[in-house]
Biotite code that builds the C-alpha atoms (Angstrom):
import biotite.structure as struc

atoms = struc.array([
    struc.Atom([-1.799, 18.058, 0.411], chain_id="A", res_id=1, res_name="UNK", atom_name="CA", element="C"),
    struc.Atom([0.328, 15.619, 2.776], chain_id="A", res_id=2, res_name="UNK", atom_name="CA", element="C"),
    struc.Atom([-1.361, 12.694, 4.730], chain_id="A", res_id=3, res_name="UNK", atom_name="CA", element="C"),
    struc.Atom([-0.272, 14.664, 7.859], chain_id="A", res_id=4, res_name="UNK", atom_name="CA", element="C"),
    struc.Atom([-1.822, 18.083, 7.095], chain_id="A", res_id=5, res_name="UNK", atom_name="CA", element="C"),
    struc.Atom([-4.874, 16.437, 5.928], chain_id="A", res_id=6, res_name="UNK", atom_name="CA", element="C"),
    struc.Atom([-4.950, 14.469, 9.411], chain_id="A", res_id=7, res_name="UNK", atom_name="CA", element="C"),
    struc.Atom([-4.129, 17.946, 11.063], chain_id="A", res_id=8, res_name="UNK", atom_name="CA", element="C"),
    struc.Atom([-7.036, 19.153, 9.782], chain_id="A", res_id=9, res_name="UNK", atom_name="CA", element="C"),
    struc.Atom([-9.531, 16.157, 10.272], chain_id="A", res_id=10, res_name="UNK", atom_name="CA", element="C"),
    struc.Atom([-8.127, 16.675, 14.303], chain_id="A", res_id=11, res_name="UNK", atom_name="CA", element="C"),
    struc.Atom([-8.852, 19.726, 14.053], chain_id="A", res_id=12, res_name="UNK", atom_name="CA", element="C"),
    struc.Atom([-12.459, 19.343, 12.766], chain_id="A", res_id=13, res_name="UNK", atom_name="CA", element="C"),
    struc.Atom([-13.180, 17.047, 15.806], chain_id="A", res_id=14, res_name="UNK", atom_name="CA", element="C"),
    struc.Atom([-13.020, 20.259, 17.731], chain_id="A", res_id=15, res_name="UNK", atom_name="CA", element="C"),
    struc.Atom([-16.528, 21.409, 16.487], chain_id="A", res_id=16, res_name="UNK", atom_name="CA", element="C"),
    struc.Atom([-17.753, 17.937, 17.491], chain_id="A", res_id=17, res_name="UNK", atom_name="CA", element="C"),
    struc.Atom([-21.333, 17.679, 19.295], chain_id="A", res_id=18, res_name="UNK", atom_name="CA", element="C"),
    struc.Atom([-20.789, 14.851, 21.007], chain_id="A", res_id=19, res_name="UNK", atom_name="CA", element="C"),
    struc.Atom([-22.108, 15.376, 24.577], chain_id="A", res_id=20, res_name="UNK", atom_name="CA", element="C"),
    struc.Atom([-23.652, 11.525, 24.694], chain_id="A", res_id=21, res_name="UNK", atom_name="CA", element="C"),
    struc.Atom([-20.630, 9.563, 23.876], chain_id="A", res_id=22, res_name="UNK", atom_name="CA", element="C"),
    struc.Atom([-17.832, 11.548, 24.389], chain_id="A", res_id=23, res_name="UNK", atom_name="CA", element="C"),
    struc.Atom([-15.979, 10.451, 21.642], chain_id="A", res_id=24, res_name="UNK", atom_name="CA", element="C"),
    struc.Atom([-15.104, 13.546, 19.359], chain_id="A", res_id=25, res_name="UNK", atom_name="CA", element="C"),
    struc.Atom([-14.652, 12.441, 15.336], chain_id="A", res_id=26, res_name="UNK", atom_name="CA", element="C"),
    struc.Atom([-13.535, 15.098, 12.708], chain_id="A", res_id=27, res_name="UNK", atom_name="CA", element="C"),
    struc.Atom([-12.906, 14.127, 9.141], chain_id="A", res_id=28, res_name="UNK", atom_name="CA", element="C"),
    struc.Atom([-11.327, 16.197, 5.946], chain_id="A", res_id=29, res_name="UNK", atom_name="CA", element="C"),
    struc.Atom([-11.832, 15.392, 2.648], chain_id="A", res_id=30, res_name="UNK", atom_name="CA", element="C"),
    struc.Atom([-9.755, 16.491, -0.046], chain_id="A", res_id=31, res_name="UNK", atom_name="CA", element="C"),
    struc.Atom([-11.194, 16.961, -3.365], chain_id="A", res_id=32, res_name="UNK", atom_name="CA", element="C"),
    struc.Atom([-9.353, 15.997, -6.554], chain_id="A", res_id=33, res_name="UNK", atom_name="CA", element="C"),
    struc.Atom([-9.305, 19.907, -7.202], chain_id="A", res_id=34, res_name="UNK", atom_name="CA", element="C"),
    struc.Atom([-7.802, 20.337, -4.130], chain_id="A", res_id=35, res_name="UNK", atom_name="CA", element="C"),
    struc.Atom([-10.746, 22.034, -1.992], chain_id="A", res_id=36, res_name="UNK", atom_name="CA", element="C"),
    struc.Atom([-10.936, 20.802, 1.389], chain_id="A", res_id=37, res_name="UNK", atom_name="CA", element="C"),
    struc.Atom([-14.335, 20.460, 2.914], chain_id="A", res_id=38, res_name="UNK", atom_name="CA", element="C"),
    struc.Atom([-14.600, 19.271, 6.621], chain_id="A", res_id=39, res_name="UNK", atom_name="CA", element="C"),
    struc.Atom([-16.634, 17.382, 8.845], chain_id="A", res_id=40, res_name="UNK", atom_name="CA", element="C"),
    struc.Atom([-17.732, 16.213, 12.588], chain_id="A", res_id=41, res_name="UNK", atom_name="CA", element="C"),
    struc.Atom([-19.826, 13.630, 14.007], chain_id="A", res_id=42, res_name="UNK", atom_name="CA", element="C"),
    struc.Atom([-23.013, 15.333, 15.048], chain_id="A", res_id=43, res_name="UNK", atom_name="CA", element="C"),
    struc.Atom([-24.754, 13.471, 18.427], chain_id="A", res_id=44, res_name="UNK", atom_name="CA", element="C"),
    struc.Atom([-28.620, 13.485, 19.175], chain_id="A", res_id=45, res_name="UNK", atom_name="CA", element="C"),
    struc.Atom([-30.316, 12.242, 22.264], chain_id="A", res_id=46, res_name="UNK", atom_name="CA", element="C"),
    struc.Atom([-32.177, 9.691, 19.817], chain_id="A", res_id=47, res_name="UNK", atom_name="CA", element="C"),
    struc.Atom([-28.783, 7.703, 18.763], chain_id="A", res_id=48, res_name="UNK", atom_name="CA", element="C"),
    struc.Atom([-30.141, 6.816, 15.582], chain_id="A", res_id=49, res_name="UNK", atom_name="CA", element="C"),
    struc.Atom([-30.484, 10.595, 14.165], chain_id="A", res_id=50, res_name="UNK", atom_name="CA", element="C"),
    struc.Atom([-26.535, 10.831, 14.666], chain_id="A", res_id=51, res_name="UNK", atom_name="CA", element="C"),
    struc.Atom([-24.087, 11.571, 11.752], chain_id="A", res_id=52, res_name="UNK", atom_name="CA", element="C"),
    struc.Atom([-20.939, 10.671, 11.579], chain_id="A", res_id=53, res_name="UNK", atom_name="CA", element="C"),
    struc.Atom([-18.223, 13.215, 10.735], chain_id="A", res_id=54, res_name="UNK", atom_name="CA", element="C"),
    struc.Atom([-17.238, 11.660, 7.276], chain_id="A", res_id=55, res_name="UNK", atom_name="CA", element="C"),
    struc.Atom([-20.764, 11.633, 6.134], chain_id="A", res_id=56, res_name="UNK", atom_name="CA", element="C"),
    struc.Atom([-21.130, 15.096, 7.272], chain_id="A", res_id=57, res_name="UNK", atom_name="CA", element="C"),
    struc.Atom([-18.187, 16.191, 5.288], chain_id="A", res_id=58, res_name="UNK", atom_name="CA", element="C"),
    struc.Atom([-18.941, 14.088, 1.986], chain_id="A", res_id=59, res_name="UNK", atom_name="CA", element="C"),
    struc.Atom([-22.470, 15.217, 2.441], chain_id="A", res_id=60, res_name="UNK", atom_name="CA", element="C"),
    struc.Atom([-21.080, 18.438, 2.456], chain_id="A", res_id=61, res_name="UNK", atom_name="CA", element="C"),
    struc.Atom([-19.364, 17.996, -0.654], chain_id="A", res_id=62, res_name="UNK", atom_name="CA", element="C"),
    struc.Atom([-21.740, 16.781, -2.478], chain_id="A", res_id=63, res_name="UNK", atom_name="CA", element="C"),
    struc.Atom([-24.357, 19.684, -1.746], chain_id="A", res_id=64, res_name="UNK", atom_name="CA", element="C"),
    struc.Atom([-21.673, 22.128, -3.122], chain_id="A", res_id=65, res_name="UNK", atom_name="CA", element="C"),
    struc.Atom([-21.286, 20.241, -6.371], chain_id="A", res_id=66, res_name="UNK", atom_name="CA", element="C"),
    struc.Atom([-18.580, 18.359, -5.718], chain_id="A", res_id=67, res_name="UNK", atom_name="CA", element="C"),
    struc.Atom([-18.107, 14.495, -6.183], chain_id="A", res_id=68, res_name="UNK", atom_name="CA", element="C"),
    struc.Atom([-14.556, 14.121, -7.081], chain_id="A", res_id=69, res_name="UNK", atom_name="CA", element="C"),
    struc.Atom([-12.556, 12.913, -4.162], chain_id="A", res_id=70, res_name="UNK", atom_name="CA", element="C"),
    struc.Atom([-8.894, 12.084, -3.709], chain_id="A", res_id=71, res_name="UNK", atom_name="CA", element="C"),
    struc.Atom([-8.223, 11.065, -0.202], chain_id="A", res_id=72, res_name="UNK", atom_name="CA", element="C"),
    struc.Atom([-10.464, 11.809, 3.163], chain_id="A", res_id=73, res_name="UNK", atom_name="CA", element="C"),
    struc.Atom([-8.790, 11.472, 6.791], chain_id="A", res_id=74, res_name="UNK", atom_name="CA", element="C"),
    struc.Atom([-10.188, 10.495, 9.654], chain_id="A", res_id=75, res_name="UNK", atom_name="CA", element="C"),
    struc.Atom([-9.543, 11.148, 13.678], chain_id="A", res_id=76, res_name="UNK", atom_name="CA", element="C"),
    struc.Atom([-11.236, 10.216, 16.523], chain_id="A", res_id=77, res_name="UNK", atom_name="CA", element="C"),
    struc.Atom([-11.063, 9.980, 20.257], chain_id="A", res_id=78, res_name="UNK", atom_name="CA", element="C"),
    struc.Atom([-12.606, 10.675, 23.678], chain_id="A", res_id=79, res_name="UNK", atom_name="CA", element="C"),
    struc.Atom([-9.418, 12.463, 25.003], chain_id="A", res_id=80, res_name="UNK", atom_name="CA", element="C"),
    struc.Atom([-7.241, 14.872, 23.153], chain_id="A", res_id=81, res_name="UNK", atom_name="CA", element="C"),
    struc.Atom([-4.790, 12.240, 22.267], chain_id="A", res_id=82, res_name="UNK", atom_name="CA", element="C"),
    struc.Atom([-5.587, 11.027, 18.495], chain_id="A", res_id=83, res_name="UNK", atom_name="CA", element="C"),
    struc.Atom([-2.965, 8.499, 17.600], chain_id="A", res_id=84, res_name="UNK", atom_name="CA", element="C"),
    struc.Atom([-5.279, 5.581, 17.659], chain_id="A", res_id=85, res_name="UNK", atom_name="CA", element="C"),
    struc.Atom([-6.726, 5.201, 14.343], chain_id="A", res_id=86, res_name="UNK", atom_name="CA", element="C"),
    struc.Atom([-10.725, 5.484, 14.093], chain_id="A", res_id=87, res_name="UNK", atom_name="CA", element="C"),
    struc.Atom([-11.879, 3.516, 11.483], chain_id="A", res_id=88, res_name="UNK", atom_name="CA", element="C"),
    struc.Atom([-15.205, 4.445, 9.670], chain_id="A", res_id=89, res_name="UNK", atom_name="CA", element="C"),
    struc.Atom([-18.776, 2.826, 10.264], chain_id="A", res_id=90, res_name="UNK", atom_name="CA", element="C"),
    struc.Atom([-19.802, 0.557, 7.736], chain_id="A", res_id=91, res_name="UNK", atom_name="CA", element="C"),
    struc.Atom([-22.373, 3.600, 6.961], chain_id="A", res_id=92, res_name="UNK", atom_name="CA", element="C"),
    struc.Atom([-19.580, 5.320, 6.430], chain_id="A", res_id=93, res_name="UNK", atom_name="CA", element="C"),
    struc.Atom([-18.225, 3.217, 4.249], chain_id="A", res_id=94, res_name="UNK", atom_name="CA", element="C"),
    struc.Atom([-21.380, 2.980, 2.100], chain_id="A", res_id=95, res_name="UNK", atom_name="CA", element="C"),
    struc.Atom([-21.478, 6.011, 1.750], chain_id="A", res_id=96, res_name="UNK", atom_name="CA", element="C"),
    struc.Atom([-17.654, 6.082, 0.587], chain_id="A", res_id=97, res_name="UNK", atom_name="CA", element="C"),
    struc.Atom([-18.590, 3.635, -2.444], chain_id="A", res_id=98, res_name="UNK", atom_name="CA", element="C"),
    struc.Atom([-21.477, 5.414, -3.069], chain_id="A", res_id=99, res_name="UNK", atom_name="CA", element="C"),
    struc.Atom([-18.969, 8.438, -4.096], chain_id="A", res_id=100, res_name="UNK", atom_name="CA", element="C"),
    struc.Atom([-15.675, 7.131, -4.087], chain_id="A", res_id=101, res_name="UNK", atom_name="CA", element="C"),
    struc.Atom([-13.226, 4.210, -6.260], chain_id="A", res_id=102, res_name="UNK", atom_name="CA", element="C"),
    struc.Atom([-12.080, 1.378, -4.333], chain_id="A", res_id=103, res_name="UNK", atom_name="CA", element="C"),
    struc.Atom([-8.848, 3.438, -4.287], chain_id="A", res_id=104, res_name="UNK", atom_name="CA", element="C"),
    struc.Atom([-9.853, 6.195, -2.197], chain_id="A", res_id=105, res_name="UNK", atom_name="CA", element="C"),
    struc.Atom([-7.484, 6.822, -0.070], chain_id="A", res_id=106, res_name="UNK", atom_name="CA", element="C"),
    struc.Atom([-8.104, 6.807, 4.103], chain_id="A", res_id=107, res_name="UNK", atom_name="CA", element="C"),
    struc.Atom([-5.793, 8.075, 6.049], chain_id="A", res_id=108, res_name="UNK", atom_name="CA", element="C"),
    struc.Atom([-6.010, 7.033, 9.879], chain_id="A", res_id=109, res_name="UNK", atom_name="CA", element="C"),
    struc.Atom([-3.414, 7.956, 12.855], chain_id="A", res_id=110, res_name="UNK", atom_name="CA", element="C"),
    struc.Atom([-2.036, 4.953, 11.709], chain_id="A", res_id=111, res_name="UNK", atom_name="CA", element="C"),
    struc.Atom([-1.426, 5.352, 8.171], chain_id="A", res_id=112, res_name="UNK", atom_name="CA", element="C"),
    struc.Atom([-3.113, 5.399, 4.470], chain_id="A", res_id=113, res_name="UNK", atom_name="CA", element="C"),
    struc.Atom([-6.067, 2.604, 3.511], chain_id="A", res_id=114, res_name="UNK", atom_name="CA", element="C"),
    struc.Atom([-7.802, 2.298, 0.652], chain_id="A", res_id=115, res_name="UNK", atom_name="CA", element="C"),
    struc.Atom([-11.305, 1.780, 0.506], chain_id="A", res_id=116, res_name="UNK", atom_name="CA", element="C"),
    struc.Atom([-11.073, -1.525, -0.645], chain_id="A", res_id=117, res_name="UNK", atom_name="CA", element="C"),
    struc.Atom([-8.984, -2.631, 2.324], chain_id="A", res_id=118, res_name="UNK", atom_name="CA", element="C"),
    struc.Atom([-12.394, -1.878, 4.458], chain_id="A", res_id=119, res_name="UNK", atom_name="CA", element="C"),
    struc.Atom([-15.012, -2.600, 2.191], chain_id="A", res_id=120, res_name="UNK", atom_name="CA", element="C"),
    struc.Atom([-14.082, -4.916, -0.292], chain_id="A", res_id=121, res_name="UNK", atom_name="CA", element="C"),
    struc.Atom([-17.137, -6.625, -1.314], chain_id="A", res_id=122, res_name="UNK", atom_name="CA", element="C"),
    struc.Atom([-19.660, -3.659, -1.761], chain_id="A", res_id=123, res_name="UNK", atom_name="CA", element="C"),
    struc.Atom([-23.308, -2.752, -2.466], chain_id="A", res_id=124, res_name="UNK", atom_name="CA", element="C"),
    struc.Atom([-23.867, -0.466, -5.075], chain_id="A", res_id=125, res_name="UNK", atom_name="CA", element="C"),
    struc.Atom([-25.735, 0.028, -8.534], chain_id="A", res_id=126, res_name="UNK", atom_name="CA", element="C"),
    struc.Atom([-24.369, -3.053, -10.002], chain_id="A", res_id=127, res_name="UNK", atom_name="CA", element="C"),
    struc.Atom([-25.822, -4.861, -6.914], chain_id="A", res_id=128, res_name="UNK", atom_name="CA", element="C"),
    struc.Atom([-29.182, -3.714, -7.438], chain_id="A", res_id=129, res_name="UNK", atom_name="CA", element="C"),
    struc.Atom([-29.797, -5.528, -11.930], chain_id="A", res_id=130, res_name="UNK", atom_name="CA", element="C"),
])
C-alpha cells in the first residue's frame, strides 16, 4: 500500500472520531506486514485521563485479533477538515509503538515518512527492565 492511500485512510478514520471535548479529530491506519489494514480513532471521555488515542486504538486492535506484525502505521489529525499538518504521536503512543514495533517502523504524517526511531530514540522496554 502507498504512503498516500494509507494516509487516505488514517483521514478517513478520523471521521469516526469521539472527540466532542477537544475538538481535535485523530484517525490512524496501520498496515500489517500481511497487508491487513486495521484502523483507529482517538476516543474522548469527560475524565481526560480515560482517553485513547487513535493509534493505540488501532494497534490495540491489532493485537486483540492476533496480529503483531506491523509494517508502517499513518497518522492524521486536526480540528478542521484540513489535514496537511502533520500530528505527531503522544509519547504513549510511542510506547506503545516500541512495545510492538522495530525502530524502523515506518510513520507516515501529512508531512512525510518517520521512523520510529526518529521520535523515540532512546526507549523503555524489556531490556530496560534486567
Amino acid at each position: 500500500m502507498r504512503n498516500d492511500e494509507l494516509f487516505a485512510a488514517a483521514v478517513k478514520a478520523a471521521g469516526n472520531s469521539y472527540s466532542k471535548y477537544s475538538g481535535f479529530s485523530v484517525g490512524a491506519a496501520l498496515l500489517t506486514a500481511d497487508g491487513r489494514l486495521f484502523i483507529g480513532c482517538n476516543i474522548e471521555n469527560a475524565s481526560y485521563s480515560l482517553t485513547n488515542c487513535a493509534e493505540r486504538t488501532a494497534i490495540f486492535k491489532a493485537v486483540s485479533e492476533g496480529c503483531t506484525d506491523f509494517a508502517a502505521i499513518a497518522v492524521a489529525g486536526s480540528s478542521t477538515e484540513d489535514f496537511s499538518k502533520p500530528c505527531f504521536p503522544c509519547g504513549a503512543c510511542l510506547q506503545v509503538m516500541s512495545e510492538f514495533c522495530g525502530n524502523d517502523m515506518r510513520i507516515i504524517l501529512s508531512d512525510g515518512e518517520y521512523k520510529l526511531s526518529d521520535f523515540l530514540p532512546k526507549r523503555f522496554d524489556e531490556e530496560s527492565m534486567k
